[in-house]
FIVEXSE-854405 format. One record per residue (C-alpha): residue number from 0; residue in three letters; y, x, z. Coordinates in steps of 0.001 Angstrom, whole numbers, plus 500000, padded with zeros to 6 digits. Each point is the difference from the previous one (the first is absolute). Layout:
BEGIN
ATOM; NUM; ala; Y; X; Z;
...
! end
This chain:
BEGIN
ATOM; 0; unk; 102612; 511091; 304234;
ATOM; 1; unk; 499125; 497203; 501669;
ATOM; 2; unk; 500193; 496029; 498911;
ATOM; 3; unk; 503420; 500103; 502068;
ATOM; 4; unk; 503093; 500613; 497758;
ATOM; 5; unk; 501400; 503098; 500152;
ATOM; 6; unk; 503615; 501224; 499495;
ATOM; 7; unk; 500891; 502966; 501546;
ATOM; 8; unk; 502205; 500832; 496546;
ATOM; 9; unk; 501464; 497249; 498303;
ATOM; 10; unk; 496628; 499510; 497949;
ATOM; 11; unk; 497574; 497211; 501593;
ATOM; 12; unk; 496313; 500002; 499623;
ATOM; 13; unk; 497812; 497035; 500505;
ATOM; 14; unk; 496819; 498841; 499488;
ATOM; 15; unk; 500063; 496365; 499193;
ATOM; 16; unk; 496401; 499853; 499295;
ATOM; 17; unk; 496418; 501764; 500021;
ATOM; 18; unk; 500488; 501468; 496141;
ATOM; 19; unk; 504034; 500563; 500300;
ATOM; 20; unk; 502987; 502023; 501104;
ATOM; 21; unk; 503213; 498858; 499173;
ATOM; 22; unk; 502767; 502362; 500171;
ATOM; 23; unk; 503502; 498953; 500560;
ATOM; 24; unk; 503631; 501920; 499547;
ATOM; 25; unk; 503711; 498991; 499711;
ATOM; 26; unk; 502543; 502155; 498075;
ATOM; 27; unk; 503662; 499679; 499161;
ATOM; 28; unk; 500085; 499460; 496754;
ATOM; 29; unk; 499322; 496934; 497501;
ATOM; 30; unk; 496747; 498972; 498666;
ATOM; 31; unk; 500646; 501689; 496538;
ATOM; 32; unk; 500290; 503781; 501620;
ATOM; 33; unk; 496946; 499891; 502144;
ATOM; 34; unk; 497887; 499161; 496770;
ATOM; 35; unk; 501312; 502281; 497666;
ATOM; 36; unk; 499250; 502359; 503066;
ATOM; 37; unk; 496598; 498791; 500539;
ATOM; 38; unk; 499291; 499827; 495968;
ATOM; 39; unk; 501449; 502979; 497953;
ATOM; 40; unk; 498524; 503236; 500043;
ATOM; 41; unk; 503163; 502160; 500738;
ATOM; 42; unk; 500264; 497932; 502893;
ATOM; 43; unk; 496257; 499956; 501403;
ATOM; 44; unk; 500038; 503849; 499696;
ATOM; 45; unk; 502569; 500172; 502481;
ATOM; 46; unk; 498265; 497839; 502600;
ATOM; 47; unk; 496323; 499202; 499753;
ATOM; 48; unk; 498860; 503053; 501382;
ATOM; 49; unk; 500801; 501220; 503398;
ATOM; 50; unk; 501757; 503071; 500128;
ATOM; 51; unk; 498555; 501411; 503204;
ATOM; 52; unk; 495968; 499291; 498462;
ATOM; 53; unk; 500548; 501370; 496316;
ATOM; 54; unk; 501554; 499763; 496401;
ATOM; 55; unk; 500104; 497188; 497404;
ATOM; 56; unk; 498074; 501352; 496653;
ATOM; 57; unk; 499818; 496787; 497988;
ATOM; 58; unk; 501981; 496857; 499907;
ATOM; 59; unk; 499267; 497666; 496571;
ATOM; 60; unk; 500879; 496856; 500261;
ATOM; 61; unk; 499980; 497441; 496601;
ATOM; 62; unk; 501723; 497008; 501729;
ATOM; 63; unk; 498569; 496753; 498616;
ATOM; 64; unk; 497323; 497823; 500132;
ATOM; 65; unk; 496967; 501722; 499793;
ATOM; 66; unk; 501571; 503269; 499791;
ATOM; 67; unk; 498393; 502954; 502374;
ATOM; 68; unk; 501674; 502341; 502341;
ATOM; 69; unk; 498812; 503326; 501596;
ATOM; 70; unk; 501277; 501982; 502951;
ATOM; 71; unk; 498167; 502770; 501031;
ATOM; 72; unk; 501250; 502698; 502770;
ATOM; 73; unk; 498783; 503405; 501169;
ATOM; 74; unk; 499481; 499874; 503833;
ATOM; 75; unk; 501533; 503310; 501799;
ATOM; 76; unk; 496478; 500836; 500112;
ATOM; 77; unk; 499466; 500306; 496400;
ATOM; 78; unk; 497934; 496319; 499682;
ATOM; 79; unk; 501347; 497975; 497258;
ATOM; 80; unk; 500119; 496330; 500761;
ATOM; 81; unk; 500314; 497404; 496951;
ATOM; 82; unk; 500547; 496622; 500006;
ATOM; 83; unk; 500068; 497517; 496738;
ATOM; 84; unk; 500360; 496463; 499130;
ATOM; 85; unk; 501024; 497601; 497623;
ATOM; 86; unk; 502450; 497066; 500273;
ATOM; 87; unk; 498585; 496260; 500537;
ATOM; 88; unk; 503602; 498720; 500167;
ATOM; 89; unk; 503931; 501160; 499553;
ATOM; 90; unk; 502514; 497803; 501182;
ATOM; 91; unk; 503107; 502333; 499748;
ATOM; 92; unk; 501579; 500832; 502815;
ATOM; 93; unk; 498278; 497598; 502449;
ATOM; 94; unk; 496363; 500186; 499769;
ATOM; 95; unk; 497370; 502973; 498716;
ATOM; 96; unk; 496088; 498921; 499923;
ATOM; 97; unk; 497836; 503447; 499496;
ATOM; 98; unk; 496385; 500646; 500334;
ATOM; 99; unk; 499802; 503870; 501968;
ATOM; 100; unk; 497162; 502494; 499705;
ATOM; 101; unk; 499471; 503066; 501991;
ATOM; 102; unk; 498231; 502981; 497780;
ATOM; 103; unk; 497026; 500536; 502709;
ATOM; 104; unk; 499283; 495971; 500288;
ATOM; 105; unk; 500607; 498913; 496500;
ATOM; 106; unk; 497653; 496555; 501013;
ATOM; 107; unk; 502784; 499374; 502672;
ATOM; 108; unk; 502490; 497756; 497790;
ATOM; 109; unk; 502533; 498525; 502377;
ATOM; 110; unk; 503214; 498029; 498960;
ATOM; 111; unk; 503389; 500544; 500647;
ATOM; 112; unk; 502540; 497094; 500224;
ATOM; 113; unk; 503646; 501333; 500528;
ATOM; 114; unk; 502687; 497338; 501082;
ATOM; 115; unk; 503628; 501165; 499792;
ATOM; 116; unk; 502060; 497446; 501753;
ATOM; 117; unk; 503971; 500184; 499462;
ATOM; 118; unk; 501986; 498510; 502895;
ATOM; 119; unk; 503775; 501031; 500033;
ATOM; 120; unk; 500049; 503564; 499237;
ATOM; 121; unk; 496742; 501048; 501577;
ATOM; 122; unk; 496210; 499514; 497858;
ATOM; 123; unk; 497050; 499777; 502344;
ATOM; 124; unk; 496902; 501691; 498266;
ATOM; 125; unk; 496635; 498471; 500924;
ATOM; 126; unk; 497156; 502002; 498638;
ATOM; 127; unk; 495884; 497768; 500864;
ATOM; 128; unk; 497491; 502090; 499040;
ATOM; 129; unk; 496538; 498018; 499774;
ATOM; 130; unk; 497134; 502182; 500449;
ATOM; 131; unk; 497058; 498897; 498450;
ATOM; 132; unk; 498244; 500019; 503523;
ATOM; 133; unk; 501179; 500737; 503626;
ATOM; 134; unk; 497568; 503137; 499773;
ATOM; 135; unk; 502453; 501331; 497251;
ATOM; 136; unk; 502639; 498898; 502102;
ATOM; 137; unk; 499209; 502007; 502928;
ATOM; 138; unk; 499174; 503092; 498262;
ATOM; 139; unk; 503407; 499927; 498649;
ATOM; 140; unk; 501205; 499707; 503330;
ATOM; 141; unk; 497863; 502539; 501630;
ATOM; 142; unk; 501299; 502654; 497228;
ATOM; 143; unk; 503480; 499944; 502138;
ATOM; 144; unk; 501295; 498651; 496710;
ATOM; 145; unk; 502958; 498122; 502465;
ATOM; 146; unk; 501559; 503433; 500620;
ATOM; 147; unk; 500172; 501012; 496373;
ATOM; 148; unk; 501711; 496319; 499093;
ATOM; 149; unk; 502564; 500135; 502615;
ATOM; 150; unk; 501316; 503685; 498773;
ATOM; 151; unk; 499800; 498585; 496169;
ATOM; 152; unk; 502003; 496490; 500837;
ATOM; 153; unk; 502356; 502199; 501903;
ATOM; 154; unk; 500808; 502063; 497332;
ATOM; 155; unk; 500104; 497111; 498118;
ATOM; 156; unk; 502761; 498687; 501824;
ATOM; 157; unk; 501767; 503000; 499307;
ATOM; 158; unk; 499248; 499807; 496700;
ATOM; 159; unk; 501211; 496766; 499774;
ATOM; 160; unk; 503355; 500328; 502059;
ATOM; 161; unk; 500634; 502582; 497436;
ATOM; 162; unk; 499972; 497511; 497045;
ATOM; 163; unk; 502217; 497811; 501714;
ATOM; 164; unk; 502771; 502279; 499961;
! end
């Protein structure tokens, strides 16, 4: 991935600045659906992880300010990959403000702001993750973690256009 946007799938990636990648997707559906998607546990399982790379094993989530959440997956490989956080901020259903920690680099605390923006019948998601350096930043993008976003926010537009009927 390069600094130029790319959005070969509906899903655009950018990186606004040295210590950032913003991630940006539009689905049909209000602003209320996409964060009970991105939020609730029964919904998570059926998205987060990419069905082509592995399984889903975990998926806690205590939704509130200063409550933690915990996804870990099993790669097809047999690796199991977790991630955890807590919640800085809830602002339901427009913004989410989460720190993220992956199990191998627990000093590597980034933050996750999530924007849901409503407009007519469509919410555009907008997820900035701030790295807390642009070496962190570039090892995330060197682990081809791009390929493994795109299949998840794909499924969670299918996800999504299922809760919407």
């Amino acid at each position: 991935m390069t600094a130029e946007k790319s959005n070969a799938d509906g899903t655009t990636l950018d990186l606004p600045s040295e210590r950032e990648i913003l991630i940006t997707r539009t689905f049909d559906a209000p602003a209320r659906i996409v964060f009970e998607a991105i939020t609730r546990p029964e919904h998570v399982r059926r998205w987060w992880a990419p069905r082509t790379r592995g399984e889903m094993l975990a998926c806690e989530v205590d939704l509130r300010v200063g409550g933690a959440w915990r996804y870990v997956m099993r790669t097809n490989n047999g690796m199991e990959v977790g991630f955890s956080g807590k919640f800085l901020e809830l602002d339901a259903p427009t913004r989410i403000v989460q720190t993220e920690i992956f199990d191998p680099f627990p000093e590597a605390v980034s933050v996750v702001t999530v924007t849901l923006t409503e407009t007519g019948e469509k919410t555009r998601l907008q997820s900035r993750i701030l790295y807390p350096s642009k070496e962190v930043r570039d090892q995330v993008i060197a682990t081809g973690m791009e390929h493994g976003m795109r299949e998840s926010y794909l499924q969670l537009t299918e996800l999504v256009a299922s809760l919407v009927r």
